[in-house]
C-alpha positions as CSV (number, residue, x, y, z in Angstrom):
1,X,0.0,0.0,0.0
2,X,1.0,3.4,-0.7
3,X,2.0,6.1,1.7
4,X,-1.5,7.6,1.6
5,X,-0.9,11.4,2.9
6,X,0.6,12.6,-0.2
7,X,-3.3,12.9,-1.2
8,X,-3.6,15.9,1.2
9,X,-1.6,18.0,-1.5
10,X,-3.8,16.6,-4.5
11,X,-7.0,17.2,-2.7
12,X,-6.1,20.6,-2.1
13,X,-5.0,20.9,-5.8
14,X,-7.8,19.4,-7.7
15,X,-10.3,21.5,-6.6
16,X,-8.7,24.7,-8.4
17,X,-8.8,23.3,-11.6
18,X,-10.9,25.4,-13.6
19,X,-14.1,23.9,-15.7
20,X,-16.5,25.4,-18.2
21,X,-20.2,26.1,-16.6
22,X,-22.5,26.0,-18.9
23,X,-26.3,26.0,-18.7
24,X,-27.4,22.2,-17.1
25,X,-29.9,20.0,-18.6
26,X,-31.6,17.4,-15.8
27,X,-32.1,13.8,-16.3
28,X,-34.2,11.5,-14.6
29,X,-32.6,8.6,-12.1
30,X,-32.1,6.0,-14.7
31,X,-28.3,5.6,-16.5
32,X,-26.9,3.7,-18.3
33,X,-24.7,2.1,-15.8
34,X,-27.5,1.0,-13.5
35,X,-27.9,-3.0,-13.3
36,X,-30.4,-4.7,-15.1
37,X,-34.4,-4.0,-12.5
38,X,-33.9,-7.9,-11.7
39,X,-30.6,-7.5,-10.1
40,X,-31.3,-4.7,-7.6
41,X,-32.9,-5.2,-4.8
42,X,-36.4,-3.1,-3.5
43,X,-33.8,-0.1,-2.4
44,X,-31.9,0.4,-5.6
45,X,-29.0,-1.7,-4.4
46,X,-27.2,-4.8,-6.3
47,X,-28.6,-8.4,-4.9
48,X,-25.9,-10.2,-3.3
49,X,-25.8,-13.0,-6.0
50,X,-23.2,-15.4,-4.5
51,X,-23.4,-17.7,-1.6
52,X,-20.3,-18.4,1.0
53,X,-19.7,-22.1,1.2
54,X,-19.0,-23.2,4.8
55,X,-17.6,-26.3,6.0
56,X,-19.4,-29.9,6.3
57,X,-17.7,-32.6,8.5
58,X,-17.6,-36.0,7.2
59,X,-18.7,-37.2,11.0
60,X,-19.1,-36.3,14.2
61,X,-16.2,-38.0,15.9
62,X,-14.6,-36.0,18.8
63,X,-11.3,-36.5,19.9
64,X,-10.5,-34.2,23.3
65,X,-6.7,-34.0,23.2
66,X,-5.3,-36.3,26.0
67,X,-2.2,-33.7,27.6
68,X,-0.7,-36.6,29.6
69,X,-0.5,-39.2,26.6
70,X,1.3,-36.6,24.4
71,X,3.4,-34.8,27.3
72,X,2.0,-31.8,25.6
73,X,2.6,-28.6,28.4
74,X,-0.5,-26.4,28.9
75,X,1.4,-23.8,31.7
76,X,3.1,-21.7,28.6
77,X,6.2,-23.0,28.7
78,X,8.6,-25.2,26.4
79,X,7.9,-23.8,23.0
80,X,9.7,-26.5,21.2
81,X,8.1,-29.6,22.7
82,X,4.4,-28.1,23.0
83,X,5.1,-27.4,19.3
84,X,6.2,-31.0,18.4
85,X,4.0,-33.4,21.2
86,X,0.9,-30.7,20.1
87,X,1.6,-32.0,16.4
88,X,1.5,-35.4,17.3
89,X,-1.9,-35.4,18.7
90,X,-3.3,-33.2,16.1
91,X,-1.3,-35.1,13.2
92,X,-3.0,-38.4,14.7
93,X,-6.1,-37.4,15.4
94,X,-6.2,-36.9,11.7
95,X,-5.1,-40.0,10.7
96,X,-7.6,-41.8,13.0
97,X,-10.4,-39.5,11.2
98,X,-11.3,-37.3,13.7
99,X,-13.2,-34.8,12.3
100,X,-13.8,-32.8,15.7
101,X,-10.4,-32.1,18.0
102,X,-10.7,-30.0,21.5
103,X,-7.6,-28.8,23.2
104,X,-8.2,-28.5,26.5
105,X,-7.9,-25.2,29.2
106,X,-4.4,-23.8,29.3
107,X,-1.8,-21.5,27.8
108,X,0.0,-23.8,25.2
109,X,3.1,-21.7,24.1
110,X,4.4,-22.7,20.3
111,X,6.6,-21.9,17.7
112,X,9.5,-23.5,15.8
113,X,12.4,-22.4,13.9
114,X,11.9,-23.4,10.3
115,X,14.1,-20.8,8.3
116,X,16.1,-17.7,8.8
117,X,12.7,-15.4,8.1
118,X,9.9,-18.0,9.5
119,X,9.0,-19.7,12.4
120,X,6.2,-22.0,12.6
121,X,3.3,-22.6,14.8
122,X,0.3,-25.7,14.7
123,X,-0.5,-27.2,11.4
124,X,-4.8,-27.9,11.0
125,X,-5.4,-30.5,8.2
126,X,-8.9,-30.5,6.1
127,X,-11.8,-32.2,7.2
128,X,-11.2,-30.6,11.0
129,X,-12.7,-28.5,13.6
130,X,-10.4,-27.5,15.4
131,X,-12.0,-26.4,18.8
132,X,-10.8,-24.4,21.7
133,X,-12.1,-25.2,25.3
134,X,-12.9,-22.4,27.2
135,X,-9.8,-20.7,28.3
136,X,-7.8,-22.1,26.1
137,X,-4.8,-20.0,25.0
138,X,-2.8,-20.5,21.7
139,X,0.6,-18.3,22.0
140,X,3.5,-18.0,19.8
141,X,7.5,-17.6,21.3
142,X,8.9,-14.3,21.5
143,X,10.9,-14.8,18.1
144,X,12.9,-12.8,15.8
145,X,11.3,-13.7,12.7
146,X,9.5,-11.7,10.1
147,X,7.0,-14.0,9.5
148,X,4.8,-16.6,10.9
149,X,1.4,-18.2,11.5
150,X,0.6,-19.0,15.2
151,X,-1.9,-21.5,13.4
152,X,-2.0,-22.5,9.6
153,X,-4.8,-24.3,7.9
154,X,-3.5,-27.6,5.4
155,X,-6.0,-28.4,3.0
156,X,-10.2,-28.2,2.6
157,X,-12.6,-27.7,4.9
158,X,-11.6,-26.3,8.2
159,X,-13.3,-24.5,11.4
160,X,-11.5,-23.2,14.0
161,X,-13.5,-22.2,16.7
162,X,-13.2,-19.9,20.5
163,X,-10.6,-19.5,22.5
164,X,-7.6,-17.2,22.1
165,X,-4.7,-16.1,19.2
166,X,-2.0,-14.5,20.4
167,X,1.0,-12.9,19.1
168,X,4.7,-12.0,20.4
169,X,4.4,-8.6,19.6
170,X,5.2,-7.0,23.1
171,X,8.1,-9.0,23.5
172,X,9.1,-9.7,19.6
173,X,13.1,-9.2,19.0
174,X,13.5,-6.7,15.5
175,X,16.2,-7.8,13.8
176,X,17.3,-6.3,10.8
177,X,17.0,-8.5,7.4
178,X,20.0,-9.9,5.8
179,X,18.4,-8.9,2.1
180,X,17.9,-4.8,3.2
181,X,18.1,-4.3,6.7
182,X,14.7,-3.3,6.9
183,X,12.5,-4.4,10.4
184,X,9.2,-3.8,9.8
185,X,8.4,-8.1,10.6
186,X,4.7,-7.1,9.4
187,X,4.1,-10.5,8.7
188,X,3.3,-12.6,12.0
189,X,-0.1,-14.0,11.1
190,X,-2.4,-15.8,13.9
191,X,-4.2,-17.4,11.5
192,X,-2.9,-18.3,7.7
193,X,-5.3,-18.9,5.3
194,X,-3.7,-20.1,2.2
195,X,-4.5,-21.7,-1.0
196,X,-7.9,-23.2,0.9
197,X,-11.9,-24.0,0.7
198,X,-14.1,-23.7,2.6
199,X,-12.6,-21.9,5.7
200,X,-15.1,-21.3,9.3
201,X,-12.8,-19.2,11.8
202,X,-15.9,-18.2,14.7
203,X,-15.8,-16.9,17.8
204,X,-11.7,-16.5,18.4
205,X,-9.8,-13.8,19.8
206,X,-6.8,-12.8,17.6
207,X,-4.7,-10.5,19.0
208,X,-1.2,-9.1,19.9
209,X,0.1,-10.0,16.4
210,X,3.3,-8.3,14.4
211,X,1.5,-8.9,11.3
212,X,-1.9,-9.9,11.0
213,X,-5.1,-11.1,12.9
214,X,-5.9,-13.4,9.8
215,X,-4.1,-13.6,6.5
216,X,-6.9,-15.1,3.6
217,X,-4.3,-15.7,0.1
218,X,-5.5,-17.2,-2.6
219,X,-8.6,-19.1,-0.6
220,X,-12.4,-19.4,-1.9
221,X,-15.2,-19.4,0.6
222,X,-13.4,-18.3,4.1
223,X,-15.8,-17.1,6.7
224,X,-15.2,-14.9,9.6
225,X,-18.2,-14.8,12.0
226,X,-18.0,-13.2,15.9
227,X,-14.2,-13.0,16.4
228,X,-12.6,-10.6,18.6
229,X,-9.5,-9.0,16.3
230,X,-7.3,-6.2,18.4
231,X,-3.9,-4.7,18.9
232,X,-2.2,-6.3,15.9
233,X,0.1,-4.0,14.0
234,X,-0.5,-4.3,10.5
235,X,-4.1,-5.3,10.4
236,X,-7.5,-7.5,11.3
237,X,-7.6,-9.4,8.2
238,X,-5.6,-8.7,5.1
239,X,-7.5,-10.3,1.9
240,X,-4.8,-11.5,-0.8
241,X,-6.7,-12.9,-3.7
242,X,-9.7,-14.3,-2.0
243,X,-13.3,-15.6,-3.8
244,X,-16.3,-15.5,-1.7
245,X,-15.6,-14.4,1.6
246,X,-18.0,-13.5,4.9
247,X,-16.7,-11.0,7.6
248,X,-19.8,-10.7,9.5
249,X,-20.5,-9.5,13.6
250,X,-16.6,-9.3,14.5
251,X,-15.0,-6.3,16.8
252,X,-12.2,-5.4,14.8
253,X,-10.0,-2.8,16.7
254,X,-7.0,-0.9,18.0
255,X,-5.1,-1.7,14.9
256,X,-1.8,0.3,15.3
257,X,2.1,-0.4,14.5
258,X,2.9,-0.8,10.4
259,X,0.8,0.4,7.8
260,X,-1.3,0.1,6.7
261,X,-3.6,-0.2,10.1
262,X,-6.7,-0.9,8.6
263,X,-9.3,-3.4,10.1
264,X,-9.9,-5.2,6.8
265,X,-7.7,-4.7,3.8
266,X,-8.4,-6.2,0.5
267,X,-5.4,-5.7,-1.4
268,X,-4.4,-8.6,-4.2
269,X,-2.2,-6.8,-7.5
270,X,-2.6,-9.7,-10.2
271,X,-4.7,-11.8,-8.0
272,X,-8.8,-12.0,-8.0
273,X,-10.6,-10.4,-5.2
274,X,-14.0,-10.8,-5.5
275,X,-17.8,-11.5,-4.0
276,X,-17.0,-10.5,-0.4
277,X,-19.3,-9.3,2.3
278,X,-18.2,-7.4,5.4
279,X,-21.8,-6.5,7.1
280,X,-22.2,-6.2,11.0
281,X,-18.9,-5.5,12.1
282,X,-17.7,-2.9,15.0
283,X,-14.5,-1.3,14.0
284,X,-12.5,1.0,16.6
285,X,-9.6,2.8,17.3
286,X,-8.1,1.4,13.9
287,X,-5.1,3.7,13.1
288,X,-5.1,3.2,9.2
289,X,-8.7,3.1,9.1
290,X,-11.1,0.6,9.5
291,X,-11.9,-0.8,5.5
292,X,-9.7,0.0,2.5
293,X,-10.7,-1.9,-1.3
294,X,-7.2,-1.5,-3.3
295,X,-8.3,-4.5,-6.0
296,X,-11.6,-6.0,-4.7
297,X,-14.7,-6.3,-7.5
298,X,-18.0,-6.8,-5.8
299,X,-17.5,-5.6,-2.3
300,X,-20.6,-5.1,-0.5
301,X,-19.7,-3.1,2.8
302,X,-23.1,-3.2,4.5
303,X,-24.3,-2.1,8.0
304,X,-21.1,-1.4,9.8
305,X,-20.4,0.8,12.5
306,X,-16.9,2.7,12.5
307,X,-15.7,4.9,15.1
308,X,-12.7,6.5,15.4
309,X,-12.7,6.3,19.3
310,X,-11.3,8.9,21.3
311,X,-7.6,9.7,21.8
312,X,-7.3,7.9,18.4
313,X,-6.4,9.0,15.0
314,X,-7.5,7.9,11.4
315,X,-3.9,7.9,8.9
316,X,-6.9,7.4,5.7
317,X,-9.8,7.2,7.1
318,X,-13.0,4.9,7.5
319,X,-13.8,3.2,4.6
320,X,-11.0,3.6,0.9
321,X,-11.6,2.6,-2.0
322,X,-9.7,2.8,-4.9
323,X,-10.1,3.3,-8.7
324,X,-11.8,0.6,-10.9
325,X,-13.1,-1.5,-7.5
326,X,-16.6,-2.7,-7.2
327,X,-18.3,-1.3,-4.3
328,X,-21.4,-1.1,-2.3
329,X,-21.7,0.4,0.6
330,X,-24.4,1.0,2.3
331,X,-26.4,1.1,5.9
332,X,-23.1,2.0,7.5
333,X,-22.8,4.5,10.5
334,X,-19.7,6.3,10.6
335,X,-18.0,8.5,13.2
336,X,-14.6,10.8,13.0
337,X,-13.2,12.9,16.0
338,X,-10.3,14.6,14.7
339,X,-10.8,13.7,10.9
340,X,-7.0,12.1,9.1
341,X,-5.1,13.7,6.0
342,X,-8.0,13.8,4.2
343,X,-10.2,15.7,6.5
344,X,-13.3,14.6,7.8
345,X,-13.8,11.6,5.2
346,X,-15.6,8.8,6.0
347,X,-15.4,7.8,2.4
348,X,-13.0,8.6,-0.2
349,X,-12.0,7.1,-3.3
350,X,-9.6,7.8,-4.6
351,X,-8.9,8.0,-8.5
352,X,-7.5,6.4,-11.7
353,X,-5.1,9.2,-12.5
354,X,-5.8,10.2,-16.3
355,X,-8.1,7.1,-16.8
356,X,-11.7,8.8,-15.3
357,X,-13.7,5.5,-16.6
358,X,-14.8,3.0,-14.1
359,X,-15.6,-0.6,-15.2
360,X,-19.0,-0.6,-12.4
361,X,-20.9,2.0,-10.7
362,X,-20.3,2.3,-7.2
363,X,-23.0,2.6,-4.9
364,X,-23.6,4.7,-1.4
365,X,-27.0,4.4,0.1
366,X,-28.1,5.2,3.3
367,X,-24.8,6.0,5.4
368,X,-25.0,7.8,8.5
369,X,-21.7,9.9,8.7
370,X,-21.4,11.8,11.9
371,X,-18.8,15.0,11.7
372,X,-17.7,13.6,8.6
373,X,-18.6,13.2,4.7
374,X,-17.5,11.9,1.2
375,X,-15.7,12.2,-1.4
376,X,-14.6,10.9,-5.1
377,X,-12.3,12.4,-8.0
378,X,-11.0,11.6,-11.4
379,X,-13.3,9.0,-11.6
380,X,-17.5,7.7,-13.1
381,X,-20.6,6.3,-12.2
382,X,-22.1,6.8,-9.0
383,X,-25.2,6.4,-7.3
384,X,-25.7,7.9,-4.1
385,X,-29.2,7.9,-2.2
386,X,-30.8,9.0,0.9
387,X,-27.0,9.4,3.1
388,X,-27.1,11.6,6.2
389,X,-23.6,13.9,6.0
390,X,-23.9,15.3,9.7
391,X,-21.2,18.4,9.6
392,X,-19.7,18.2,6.9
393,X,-19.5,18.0,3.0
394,X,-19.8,15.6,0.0
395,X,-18.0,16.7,-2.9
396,X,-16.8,15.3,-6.3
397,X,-13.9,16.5,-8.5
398,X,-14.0,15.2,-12.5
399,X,-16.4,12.6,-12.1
400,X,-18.9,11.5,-14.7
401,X,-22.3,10.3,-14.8
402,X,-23.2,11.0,-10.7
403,X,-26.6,10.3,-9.5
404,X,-27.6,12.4,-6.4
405,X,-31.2,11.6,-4.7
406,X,-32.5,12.4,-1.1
407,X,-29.5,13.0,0.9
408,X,-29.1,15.2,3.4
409,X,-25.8,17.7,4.3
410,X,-26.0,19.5,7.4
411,X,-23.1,22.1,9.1
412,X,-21.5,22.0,11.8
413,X,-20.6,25.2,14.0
414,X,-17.1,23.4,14.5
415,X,-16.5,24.2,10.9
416,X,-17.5,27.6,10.3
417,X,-15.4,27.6,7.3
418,X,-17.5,25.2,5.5
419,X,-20.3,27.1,5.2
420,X,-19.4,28.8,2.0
421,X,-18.5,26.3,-1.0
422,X,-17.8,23.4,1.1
423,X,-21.6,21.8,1.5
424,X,-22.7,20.1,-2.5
425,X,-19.4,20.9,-4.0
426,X,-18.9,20.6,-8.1
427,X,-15.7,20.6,-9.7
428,X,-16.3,19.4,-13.3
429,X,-19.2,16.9,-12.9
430,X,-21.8,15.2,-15.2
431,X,-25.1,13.7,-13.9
432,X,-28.4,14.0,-12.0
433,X,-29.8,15.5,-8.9
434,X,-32.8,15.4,-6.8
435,X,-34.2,15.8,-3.6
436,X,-31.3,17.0,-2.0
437,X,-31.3,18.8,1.1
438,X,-28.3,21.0,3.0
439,X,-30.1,21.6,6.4
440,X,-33.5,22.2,5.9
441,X,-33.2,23.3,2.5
442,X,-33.9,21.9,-0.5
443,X,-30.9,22.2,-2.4
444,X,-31.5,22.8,-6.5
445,X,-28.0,21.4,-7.9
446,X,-27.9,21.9,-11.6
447,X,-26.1,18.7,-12.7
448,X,-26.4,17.4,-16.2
449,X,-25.9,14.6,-18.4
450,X,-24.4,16.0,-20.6
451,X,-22.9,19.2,-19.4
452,X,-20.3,19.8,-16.8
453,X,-20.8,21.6,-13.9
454,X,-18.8,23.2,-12.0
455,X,-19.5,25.8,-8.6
456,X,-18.4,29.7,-9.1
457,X,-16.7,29.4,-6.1
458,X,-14.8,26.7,-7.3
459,X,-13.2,28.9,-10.5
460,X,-12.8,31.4,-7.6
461,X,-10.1,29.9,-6.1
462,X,-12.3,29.1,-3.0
């Protein structure tokens, strides 16, 4: 990911670029980008056309790990033998076909030196659920490594369910890479999910990582359902070419160390990201921000609530997207404090340079942003409908083909300055607009289909 502050200075610049305003000529709320009627739901918004495969066990054979048989420690101590006798069990238990495996109440300390930039953790094969009793505690060694996965997932069909994840990174030891020098270590993963199916992780808490809470690369139909996810340093769950995934009623939170310190980041450069659903989730106190889409087509982000927190600050911001993803977001209620280096954004997308097309319309319906607003540039197509922008502003900067209806833009008396220029702001913008409202106001925005508009205070310089 980019360093992401260098787009203070372009959002100050492209605002004072200078556009022709001619008279507007309104257009009703269809467009040509708009799905087909049978793929949008009864509010305007795209169906959620794919389904999330979850795991099936071939039987309901339990095996409750037996400490004693497999001198396996549960007190946190002896990394290397917990690591190799919890193996054992684990690696037989599979063999015998076990498809359900508890490990009992304790602190199990792993973690095993496999190479100069990895040490391992607890391999779960497929066709397992993998089940922590209740104060069960799964921790990797304080290690000097720049990666690893306290648990990694070896084939199909996996759950791993309760207990607690935790990383080394309060007592991790920084050394510098051979290759550059460098010490970021942003790789320490409490769960890997890699090259697999049909993935349940439910009801874990995942925390204290260098890296990640959860890593998902190259893996179809992975799940995330009720986990706890806080106070790792790069992220909750980093998405690295992933089809089909659920991220549904987690906490994700105090995300804070490496960038980029977001809760969720879906971010796979020549891999597929695609069909996932992050709905229901509590993000906090999430440094980066709490939901960035780098590469991700078909993103529905649906019914979340994001809060900055107090005594915390936003790098980005709530929810990123960038140019040519698929998003819909929608239902979300958003909070800033102190705003990040794009102001008081709780969504932003950010553009495609010279290349203003965009291969799917993106859709914002029915956000509650608090103290905050929205805002997209260099970009096309977007439908946005019946959002509450409580304080601050929604603007758009050399965007085509913009549907407005029923939102609502209020000001704040913390920014005076806003008042003038900064409410429905128009820099070069094709579209339609309707029952839009900035207070109590009905606000008469002259967009048009086919001729740009652009505010007077914008050529002013304002």
């Amino acid at each position: 990911m980019k360093n992401l502050k260098c787009y203070l200075l372009i959002f100050a610049m492209i605002f004072s670029i200078s556009c022709s305003n001619e008279e507007s000529d309104f257009f009703g709320s269809d467009s040509e980008y708009e799905a087909d009627a049978e793929d949008l739901d009864a509010n305007g918004l795209p169906k959620i056309l794919f389904d999330v495969q979850l795991p099936t066990m071939p039987n309901s054979q339990e095996y409750i790990i037996d400490l004693s048989r497999w001198d396996i420690p549960n007190n946190g101590t002896d990394a290397g033998k917990t690591t190799d006798n919890l193996q054992a069990a684990i690696d037989w238990a599979h063999q015998e076909n076990y498809s359900r495996v508890v490990l009992p109440t304790g602190k199990y300390l792993v973690g095993k030196d496999v190479n100069n930039i990895y040490q391992g953790g607890i391999k779960i094969h497929s066709n397992t659920e993998f089940i922590f009793s209740e104060g069960a505690v799964l921790e990797i060694d304080t290690n000097n490594k720049w990666n690893y996965c306290v648990i990694s997932l070896d084939g199909d069909n996996i759950i791993i369910r309760g207990g607690t994840i935790k990383g080394d990174r309060d007592t991790h030891i920084f050394t510098p890479r051979d290759s550059d020098g460098k010490t970021a270590h942003d790789e320490g993963h409490g769960i890997c999910v890699s090259n697999n199916n049909n993935v349940l992780i439910e009801n874990v808490k995942i925390h204290a990582l260098t890296g990640d809470g959860s890593l998902v690369l190259d893996s179809n139909d992975v799940t995330f359902v009720k986990n706890n996810i806080y106070n790792n340093r790069r992220q909750g769950i980093s998405i690295v070419g992933g089809v089909r995934i659920e991220i549904k009623d987690n906490e994700i939170h105090h995300i804070s160390g490496t960038t980029p310190q977001f809760g969720i980041d879906i971010e796979g450069p020549g891999r597929i990201d695609e069909d996932i659903l992050i709905q229901n989730n509590y993000f906090h106190h999430n440094t980066g921000g709490d939901i960035v889409n780098a590469t991700g087509e078909n993103v529905y982000i649906l019914d979340n609530v994001m809060e900055q927190g107090e005594g915390s600050k936003y790098v980005d911001g709530p929810i990123v997207s960038w140019h040519k993803t698929h998003n819909i977001i929608a239902r979300n209620t958003i909070t800033m404090v102190t705003g990040s280096v794009n102001g008081r954004l709780g969504y932003i997308q950010y553009s495609g340079g010279g290349d203003k097309g965009h291969n799917r319309a993106t859709y914002v319906h029915e956000n509650v942003c608090n103290s905050c607003g929205m805002y997209m540039y260099k970009s096309s197509d977007a439908d946005v409908r019946r959002n509450k922008f409580l304080g601050y502003f929604m603007a758009f900067t050399e965007v085509e083909n913009v549907i407005l209806i029923d939102n609502l833009v209020t000001y704040s008396d913390d920014h005076p300055k806003l008042r003038f220029c900064w409410s429905y702001r128009f820099n070069d913008v094709t579209g339609s607009a309707s029952g839009n409202y900035l207070g109590d106001t009905l606000e008469e925005i002259p967009l048009s289909k086919t001729t740009p508009h652009t505010l007077q205070c914008v050529l002013d310089g304002w």
